[in-house]
C-alpha positions as CSV (number, residue, x, y, z in Angstrom):
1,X,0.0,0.0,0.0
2,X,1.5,3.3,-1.2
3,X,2.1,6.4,1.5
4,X,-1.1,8.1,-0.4
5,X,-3.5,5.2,0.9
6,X,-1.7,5.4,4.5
7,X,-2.0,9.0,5.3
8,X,-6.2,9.0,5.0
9,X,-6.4,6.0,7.1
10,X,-4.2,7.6,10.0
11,X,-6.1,10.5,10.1
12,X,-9.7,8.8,10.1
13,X,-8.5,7.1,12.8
14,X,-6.5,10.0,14.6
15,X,-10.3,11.8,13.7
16,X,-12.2,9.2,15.5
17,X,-10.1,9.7,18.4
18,X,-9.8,13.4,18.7
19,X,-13.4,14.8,17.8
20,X,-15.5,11.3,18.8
21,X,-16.0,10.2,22.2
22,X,-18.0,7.1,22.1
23,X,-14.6,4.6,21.4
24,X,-12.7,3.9,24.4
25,X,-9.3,5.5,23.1
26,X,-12.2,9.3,22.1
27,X,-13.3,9.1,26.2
28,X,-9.8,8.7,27.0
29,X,-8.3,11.1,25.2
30,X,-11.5,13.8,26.5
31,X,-10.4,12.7,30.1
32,X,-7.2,14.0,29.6
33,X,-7.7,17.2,28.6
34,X,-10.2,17.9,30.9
35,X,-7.5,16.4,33.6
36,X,-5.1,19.2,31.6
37,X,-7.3,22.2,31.4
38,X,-8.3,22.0,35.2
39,X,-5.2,21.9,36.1
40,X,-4.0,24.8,33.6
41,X,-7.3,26.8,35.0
42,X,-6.1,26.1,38.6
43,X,-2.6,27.2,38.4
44,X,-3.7,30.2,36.8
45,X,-5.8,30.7,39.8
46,X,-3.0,29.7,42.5
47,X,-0.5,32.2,39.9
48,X,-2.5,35.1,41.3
49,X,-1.9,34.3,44.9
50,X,0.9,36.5,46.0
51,X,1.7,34.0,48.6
52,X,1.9,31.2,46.3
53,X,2.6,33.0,43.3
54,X,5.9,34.3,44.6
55,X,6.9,30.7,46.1
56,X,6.7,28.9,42.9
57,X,7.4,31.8,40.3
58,X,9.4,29.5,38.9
59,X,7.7,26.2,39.0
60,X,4.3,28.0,37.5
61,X,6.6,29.4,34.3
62,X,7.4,25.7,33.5
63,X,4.1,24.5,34.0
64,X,2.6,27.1,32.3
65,X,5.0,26.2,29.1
66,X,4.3,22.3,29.5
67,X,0.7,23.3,29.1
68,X,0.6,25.2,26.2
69,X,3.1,23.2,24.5
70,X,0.4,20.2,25.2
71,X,-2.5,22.2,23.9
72,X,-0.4,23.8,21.1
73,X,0.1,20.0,19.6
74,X,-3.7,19.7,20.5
75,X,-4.6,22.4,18.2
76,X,-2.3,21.3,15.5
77,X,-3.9,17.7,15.6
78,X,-7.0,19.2,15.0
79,X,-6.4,20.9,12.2
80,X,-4.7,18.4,10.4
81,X,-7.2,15.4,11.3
82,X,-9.8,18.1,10.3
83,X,-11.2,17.5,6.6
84,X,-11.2,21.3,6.0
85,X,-8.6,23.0,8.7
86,X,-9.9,26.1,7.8
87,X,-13.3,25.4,8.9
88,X,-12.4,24.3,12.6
89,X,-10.2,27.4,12.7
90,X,-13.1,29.7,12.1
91,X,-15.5,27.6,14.5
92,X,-16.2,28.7,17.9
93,X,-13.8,25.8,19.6
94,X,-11.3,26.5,17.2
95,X,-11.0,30.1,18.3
96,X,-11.2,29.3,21.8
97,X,-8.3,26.9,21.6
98,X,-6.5,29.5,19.7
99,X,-7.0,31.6,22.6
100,X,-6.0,28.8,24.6
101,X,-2.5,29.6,23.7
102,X,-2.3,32.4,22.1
103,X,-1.6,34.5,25.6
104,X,1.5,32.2,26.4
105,X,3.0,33.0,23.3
106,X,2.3,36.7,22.8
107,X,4.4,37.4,26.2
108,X,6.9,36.5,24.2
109,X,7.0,39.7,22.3
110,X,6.2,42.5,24.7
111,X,7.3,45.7,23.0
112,X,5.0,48.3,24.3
113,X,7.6,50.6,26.5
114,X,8.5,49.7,30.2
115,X,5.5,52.0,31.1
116,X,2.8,49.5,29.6
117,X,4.3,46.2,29.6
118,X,3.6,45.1,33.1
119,X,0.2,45.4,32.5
120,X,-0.2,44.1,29.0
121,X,1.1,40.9,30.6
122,X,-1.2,41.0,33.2
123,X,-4.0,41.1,30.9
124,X,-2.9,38.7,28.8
125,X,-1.8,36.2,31.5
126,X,-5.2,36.7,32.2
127,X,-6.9,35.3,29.1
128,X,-5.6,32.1,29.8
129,X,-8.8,31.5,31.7
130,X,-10.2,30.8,28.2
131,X,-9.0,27.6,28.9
132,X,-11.9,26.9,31.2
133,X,-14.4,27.0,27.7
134,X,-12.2,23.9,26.4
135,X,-14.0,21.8,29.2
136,X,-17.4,22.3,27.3
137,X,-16.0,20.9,24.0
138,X,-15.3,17.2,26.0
139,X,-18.4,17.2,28.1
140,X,-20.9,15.2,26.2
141,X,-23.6,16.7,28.3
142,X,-22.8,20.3,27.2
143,X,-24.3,20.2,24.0
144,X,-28.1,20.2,25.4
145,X,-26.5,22.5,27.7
146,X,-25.7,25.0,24.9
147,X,-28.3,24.6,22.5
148,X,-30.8,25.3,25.4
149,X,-29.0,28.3,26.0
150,X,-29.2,29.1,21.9
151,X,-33.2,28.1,21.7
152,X,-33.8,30.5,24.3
153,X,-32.0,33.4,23.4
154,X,-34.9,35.3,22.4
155,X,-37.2,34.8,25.0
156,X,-34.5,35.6,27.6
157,X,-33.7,38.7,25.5
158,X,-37.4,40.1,25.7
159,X,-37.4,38.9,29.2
160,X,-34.5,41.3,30.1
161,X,-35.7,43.9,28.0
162,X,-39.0,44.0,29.8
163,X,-37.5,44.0,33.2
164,X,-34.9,47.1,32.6
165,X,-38.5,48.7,31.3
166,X,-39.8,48.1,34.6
167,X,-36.1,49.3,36.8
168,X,-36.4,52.3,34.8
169,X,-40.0,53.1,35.8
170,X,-39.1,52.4,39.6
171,X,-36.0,54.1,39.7
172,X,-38.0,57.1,38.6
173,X,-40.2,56.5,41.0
174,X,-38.2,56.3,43.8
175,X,-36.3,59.2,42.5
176,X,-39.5,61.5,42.8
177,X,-40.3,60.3,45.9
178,X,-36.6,60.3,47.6
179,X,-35.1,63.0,45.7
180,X,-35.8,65.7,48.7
181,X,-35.6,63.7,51.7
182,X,-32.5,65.1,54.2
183,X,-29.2,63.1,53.2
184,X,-31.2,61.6,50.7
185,X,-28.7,58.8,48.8
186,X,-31.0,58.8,45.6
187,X,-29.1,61.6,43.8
188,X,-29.9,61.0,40.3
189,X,-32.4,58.6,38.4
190,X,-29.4,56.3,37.1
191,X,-28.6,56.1,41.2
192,X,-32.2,55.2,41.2
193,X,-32.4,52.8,38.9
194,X,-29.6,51.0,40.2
195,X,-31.2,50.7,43.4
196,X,-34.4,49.5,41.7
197,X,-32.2,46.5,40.2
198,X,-30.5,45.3,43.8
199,X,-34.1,45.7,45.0
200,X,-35.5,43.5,42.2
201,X,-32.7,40.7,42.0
202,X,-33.1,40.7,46.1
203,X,-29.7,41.2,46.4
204,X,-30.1,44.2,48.8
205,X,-26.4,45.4,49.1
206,X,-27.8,48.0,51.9
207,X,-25.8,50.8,50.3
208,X,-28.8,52.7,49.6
209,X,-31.8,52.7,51.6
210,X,-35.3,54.5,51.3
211,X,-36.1,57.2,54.2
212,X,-39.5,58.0,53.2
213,X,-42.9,55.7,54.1
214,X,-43.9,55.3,50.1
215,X,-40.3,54.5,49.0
216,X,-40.0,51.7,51.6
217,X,-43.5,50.5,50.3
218,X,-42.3,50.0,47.3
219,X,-38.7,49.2,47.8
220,X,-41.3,45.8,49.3
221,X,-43.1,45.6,46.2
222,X,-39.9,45.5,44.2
223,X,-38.3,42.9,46.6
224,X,-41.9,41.0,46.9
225,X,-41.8,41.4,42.7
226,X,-38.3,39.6,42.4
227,X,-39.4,36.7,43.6
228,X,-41.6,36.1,41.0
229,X,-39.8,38.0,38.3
230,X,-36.1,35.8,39.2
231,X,-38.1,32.4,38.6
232,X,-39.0,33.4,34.9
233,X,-36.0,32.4,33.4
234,X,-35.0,29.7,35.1
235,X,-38.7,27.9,33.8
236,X,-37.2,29.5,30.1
237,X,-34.2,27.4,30.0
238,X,-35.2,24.4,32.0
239,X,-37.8,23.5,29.1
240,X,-35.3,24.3,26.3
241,X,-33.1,22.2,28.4
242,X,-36.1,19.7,28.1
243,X,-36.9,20.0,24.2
244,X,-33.1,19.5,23.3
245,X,-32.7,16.5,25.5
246,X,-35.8,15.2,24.0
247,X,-34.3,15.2,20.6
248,X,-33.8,12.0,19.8
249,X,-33.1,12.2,16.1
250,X,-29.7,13.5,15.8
251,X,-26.5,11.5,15.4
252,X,-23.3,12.1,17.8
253,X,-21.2,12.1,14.8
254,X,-19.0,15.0,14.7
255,X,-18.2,16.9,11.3
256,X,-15.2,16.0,10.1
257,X,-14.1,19.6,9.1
258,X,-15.1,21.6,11.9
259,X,-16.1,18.7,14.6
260,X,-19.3,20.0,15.5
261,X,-21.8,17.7,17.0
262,X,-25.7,17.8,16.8
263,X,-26.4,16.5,13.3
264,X,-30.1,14.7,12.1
265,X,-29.9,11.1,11.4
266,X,-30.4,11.9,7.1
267,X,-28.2,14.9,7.1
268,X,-25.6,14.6,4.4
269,X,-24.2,18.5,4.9
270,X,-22.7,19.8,8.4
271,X,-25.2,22.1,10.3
272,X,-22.5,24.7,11.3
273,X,-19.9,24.6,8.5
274,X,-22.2,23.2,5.6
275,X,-19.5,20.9,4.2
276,X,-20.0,17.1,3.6
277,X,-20.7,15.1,6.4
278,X,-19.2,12.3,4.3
279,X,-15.4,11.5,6.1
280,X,-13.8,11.8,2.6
C-alpha cells in the first residue's frame, strides 16, 4: 500500500479519536484534557496568589509552558485530522483553543515601552482563563446545555428587555419620591435605577436605603416582585433544556471539518460549516 492510501487512514483514525467520544481510546483522550485544562485553569488561579505565586514563580513558568506546549500540539492535531482545517479554525472551539495559547506566546513579544508592559502581561496572562471553555468541547452533556442556551435566546432577551422597562420606571419613581428627603442617597435617576435593580434581583447590598414611608413600600413591592420576576428564566431554559434532551433524532457524529456535533440522522451537509458530512 502506497504512502497516499496510509495518510487518509491515519487520520480517520487520529479523527475518530480526537473529535468522537463514544470509542474507548475518544473518552480517554477527553479525560485527559479535561484532567489538563483543570489543572491549567487552577494554576492560573494559585498564579494570582501573592503567597503562592511568589513561592513557585518558577515552578508555574514551566508548568505554564508544558501546558501550552500540550495544547499547542492539541490544536495542530485538530487541524490536520480536520477535513477542512480552515473550517475548525473559524468555529467557535477553534478560536477558543486559539485563545488557549495564544496568551502564552504573545508574552513572548512585549514591545510596548517599560510603562505598559507590566500590565499588558497581566492582561494577557489573564486570558488564559479561556482555557476553562475547552471543558465544554469534551463534556458530552454540554451540548443540550448550549443549545438550550441558543433556543432560548430570544425569550431571555425580551425577558431582560422588559425588566430594565420596569427598573427604569421604579428608579424614577423612587427618584421623585426620595429625591428631597435630608441626606437623601437617591441623587440622580441612574442612582435610582440602580437601586431599583439590587431591590429586584433581592440582592439588597444595603448601600442605599429608602427614608421616606412610600419609597419603603415600594422598595417591598420591588423585593416582593423579584421573587416572582427571578423564577421566569429559570422555567425558560429548563424547558429548552427539556426539548433538546428530548431530541432524539440527531447523530453524535462530529463533522469531520469543523467537529461540531448535533447533526439529524439523514443529514448529508454539516449544520454549522455546511460541508459534507461524508469522512472523505
Amino acid at each position: 500500500m502506497s504512502q497516499g492510501t496510509k495518510d487518509p487512514s491515519l487520520r480517520q483514525r487520529l479523527r475518530d479519536i480526537v473529535f468522537e467520544a463514544e470509542t474507548p481510546l475518544g473518552k480517554l483522550f477527553d479525560i485527559a484534557l479535561l484532567w489538563l485544562i483543570g489543572l491549567s485553569v487552577l494554576a492560573v488561579m494559585l498564579e494570582t496568589v501573592s503567597s503562592i505565586g511568589n513561592r513557585y514563580r518558577e515552578m508555574f513558568y514551566i508548568a505554564e509552558w508544558v501546558f501550552t506546549i500540550l495544547f499547542t500540539l492539541e490544536y495542530i492535531l485538530r487541524l490536520w485530522v480536520s477535513k477542512r482545517p480552515s473550517h475548525y479554525a473559524k468555529s467557535f472551539f477553534g478560536i477558543v483553543d486559539l485563545l488557549s495559547i495564544l496568551p502564552s506566546y504573545l508574552l513572548l513579544f512585549p514591545g510596548l515601552g517599560a510603562s505598559t508592559s507590566l500590565v499588558v502581561i497581566r492582561i494577557l496572562r489573564l486570558l488564559r482563563m479561556f482555557r476553562v471553555l475547552k471543558m465544554v468541547h469534551h463534556i458530552r452533556g454540554a451540548r443540550v446545555i448550549l443549545r438550550g442556551l441558543i433556543n432560548a435566546r430570544a425569550k431571555i432577551t425580551v425577558f431582560f428587555f422588559t425588566l430594565l422597562v420596569l427598573a427604569v420606571i421604579a428608579g424614577t419613581l423612587m427618584y421623585l419620591v426620595e429625591k428631597d428627603t435630608p441626606q437623601s442617597q437617591f441623587t440622580s435617576i441612574p442612582t435610582s435605577i440602580y437601586y431599583a435593580i439590587v431591590s429586584m434581583t433581592t440582592v439588597g447590598y444595603g448601600d442605599i436605603t429608602a427614608q421616606t414611608l412610600i419609597g419603603k413600600l415600594l422598595t417591598t413591592i420591588l423585593i416582593l416582585a423579584g421573587y416572582a420576576i427571578i423564577s421566569v428564566p429559570t422555567g425558560i431554559v429548563s424547558a429548552e433544556f427539556y426539548k433538546s434532551y428530548k431530541d432524539e433524532d440527531e447523530t453524535t457524529d462530529a463533522c469531520p471539518s469543523c467537529g461540531v456535533h448535533g447533526h439529524l440522522l439523514d443529514a448529508n451537509y454539516c449544520r454549522r460549516c455546511g460541508d459534507s458530512l461524508s469522512e472523505e
